[in-house]
C-alpha positions in Angstrom: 114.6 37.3 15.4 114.8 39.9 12.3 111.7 39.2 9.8 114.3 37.6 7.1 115.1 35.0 9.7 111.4 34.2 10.6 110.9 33.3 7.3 113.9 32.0 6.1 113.0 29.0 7.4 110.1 28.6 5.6 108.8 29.7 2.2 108.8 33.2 1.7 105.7 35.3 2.3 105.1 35.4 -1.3 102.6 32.2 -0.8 100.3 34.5 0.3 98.6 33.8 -3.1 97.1 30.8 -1.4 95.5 32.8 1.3 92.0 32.4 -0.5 92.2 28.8 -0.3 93.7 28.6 3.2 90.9 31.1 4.3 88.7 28.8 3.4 89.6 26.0 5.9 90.0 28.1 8.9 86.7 26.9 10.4 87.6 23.4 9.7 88.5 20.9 12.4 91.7 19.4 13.8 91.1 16.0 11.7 91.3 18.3 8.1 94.5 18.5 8.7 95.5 15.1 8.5 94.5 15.3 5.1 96.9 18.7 4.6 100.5 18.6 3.5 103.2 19.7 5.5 103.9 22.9 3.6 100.3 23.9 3.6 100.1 23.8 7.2 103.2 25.8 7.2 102.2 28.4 5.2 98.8 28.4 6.9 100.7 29.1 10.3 103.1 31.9 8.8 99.9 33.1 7.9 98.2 33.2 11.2 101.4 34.7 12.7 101.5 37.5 10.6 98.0 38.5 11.0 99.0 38.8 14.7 97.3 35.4 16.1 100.1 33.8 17.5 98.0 31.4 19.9 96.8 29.6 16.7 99.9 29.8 14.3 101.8 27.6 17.6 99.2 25.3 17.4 99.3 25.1 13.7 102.8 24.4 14.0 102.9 21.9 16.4 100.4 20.2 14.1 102.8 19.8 11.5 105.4 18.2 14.3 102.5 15.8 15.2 101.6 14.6 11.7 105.0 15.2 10.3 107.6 14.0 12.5 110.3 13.2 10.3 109.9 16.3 7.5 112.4 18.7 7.2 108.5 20.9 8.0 108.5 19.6 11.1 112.2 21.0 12.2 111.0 24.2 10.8 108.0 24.2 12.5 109.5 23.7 16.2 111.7 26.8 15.9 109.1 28.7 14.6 106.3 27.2 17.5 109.1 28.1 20.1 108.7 31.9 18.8 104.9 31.7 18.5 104.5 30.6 22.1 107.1 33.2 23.3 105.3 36.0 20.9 102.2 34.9 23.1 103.9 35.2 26.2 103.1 31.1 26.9 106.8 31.0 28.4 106.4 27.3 29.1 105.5 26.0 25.8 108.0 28.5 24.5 110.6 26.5 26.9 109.4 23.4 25.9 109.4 23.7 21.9 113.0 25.6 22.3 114.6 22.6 24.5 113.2 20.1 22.1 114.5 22.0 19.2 118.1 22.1 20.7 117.9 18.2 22.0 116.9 17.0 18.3 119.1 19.4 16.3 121.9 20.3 18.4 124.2 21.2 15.5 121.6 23.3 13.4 122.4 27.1 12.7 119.4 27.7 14.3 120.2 25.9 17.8 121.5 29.4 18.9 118.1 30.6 18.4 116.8 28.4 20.1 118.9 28.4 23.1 118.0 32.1 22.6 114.7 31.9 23.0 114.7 29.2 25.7 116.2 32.0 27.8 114.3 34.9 26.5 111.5 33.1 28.3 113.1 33.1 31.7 114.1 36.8 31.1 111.2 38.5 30.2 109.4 37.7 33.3 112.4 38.9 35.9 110.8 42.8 34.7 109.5 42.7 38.0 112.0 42.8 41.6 109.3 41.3 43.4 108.8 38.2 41.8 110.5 34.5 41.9 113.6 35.3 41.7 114.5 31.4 40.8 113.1 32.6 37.4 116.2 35.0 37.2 118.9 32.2 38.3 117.4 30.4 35.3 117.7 33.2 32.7 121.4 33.8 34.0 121.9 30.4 33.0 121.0 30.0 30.1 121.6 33.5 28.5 125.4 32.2 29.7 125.1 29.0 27.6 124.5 31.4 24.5 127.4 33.0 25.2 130.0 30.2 26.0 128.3 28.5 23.5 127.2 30.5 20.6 129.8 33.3 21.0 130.1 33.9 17.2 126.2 34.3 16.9 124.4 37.3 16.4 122.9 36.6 19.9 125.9 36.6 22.2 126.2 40.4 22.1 121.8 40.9 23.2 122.3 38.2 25.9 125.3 39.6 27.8 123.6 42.9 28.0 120.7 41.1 29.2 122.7 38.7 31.4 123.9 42.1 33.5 120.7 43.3 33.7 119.2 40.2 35.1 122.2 39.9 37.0 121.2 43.6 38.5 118.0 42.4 39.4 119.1 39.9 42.0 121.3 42.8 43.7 118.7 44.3 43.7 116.4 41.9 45.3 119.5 42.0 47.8 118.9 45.2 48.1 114.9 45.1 48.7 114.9 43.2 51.4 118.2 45.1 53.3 116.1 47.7 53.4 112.9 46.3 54.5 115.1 44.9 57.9 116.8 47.9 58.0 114.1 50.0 58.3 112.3 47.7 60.6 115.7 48.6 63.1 116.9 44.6 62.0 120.1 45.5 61.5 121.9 42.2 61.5 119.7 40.5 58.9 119.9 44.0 57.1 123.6 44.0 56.8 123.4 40.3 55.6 121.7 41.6 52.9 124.1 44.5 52.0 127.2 42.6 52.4 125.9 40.2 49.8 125.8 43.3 47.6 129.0 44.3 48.2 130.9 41.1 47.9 128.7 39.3 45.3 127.1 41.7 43.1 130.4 44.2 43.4 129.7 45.3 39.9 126.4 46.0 39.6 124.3 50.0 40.2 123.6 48.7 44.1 127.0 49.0 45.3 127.1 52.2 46.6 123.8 52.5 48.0 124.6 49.0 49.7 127.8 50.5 51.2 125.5 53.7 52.5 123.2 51.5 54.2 126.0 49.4 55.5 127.2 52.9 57.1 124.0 53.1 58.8 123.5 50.0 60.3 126.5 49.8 61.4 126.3 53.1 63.4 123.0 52.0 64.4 124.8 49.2 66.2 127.4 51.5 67.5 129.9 49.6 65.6 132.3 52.5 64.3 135.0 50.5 63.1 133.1 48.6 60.5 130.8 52.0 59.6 133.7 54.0 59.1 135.9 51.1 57.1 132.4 51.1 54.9 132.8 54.4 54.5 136.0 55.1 53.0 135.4 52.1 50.7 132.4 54.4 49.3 134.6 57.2 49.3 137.4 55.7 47.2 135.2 54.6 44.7 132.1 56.2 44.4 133.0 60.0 45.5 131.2 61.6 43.5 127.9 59.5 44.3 124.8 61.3 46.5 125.4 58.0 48.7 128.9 59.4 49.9 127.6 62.7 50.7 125.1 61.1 52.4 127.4 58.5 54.5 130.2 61.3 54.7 127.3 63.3 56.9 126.4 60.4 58.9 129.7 59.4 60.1 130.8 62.9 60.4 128.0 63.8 63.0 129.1 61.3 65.3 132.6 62.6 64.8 133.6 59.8 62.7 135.6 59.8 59.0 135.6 57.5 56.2 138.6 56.0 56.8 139.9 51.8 57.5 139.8 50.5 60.9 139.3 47.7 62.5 139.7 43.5 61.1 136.9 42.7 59.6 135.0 41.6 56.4 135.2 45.1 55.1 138.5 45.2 55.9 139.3 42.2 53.9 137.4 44.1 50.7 139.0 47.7 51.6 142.7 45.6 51.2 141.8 43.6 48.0 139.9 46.2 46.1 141.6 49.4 47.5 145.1 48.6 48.4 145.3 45.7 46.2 146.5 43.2 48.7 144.6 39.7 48.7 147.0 37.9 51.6 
């Protein structure tokens, strides 16, 4: 959200000429404001964002939804508590005020913002390949809604980059755990992995690493049909990647080349992607 659209919805920074008299209240309690308009709240919440506490401009803002329900404030003030919480990194509340936002003003020109935000706060906590990766199913989701939804918006174009690169991270979860059964010697389970790679996440940066490891598992089990059929699928596409060298080697030391044998699932992928053949 650019700094014109942060304030757009309210009045422009230029109130800062009440600062003084807002100042003055900040030690007050909760039941002050009941006796504060709408707009003063507001303002005192811009305020308190600006200066960098975001904690207390969200709770300022929800204030305003509380005492103000029905004000034309109150809309204002649940887009703008959505980005306070998120600016906080309290992804939940964040979720919260951005679903309640699109449920009560569905056609508002700031619903894609919201629906925005709402998955800005699944997506910046998939930084990590490790963690719950239910997290990143949820940020596919709904960066996809601001797509199909919102495709004019100024957001489409930030959430399908960010859409592919939380799509990248589930590969390469995939990918993780292949190799942690691969290099335990569990080569079935390990090849489960990889093959999801290959067929599922085909267009992500994993691909050619999963069809390596596919090579060596597969030789592992001493099954040189489907090691050498993974093999020339790497080839054919991904030549001039390290991963080839490093499969060309492997199968090439058991006297082996990259080349299609053999009936199964890789030969199904080497006909449809290679030879173009899908029956």
């Amino acid at each position: 959200m650019t700094d014109r659209q942060r304030f757009r919805i309210g009045k422009s920074l230029a109130t800062l000429t009440l600062c003084g008299a807002l100042a003055a209240c900040g030690g007050s309690d909760e039941k002050a404001l009941e006796d504060t308009s709408a707009e003063t709240i507001f303002t005192r919440a811009e305020l308190e964002l600006a200066s960098g506490d975001a904690d207390d401009a969200a709770r300022l803002f929800a204030e305003i939804e509380r005492l103000y329900p029905y004000s034309e404030f109150a809309k204002r003030g649940l887009i703008m508590q959505a980005f306070a919480y998120h600016k906080d990194r309290d992804y939940e509340n964040a979720r919260s005020a951005a679903q309640r936002f699109i449920d009560f003003y569905p056609a508002d020109e700031d619903a894609a913002y919201a629906q925005y935000l709402l998955a800005l706060s699944y997506y910046d906590q998939i930084d990590q390949v490790g963690r719950d990766q239910g997290l990143t199913f949820q940020a596919l989701q709904s960066l996809r809604t601001v797509i199909e939804r919102y495709p004019e918006s100024e957001y489409a174009r930030s959430s399908i980059l960010k859409f592919d690169l939380a799509f990248d991270h589930l590969a390469a979860k995939e990918m993780e755990i292949g190799r942690y059964y691969l290099k335990r010697r569990h080569f079935p389970a390990a090849i489960n992995r990889f093959r999801a790679v290959v067929e599922e996440f085909q267009t992500t940066t994993h691909t050619p690493e999963a069809l390596l490891r596919l090579v060596e598992a597969y030789l592992s089990l001493g099954l040189t049909d489907e090691a050498q059929t993974a093999g020339a699928i790497l080839g054919y596409n991904f030549q001039s990647s390290p991963f080839y060298d490093d499969a060309f080697r492997q199968l090439s030391g058991q006297g082996l080349a990259p080349e299609a044998r053999g009936t199964g699932w890789l030969s199904d992928v080497y006909r449809r992607t290679i030879q173009g053949r899908w029956l």
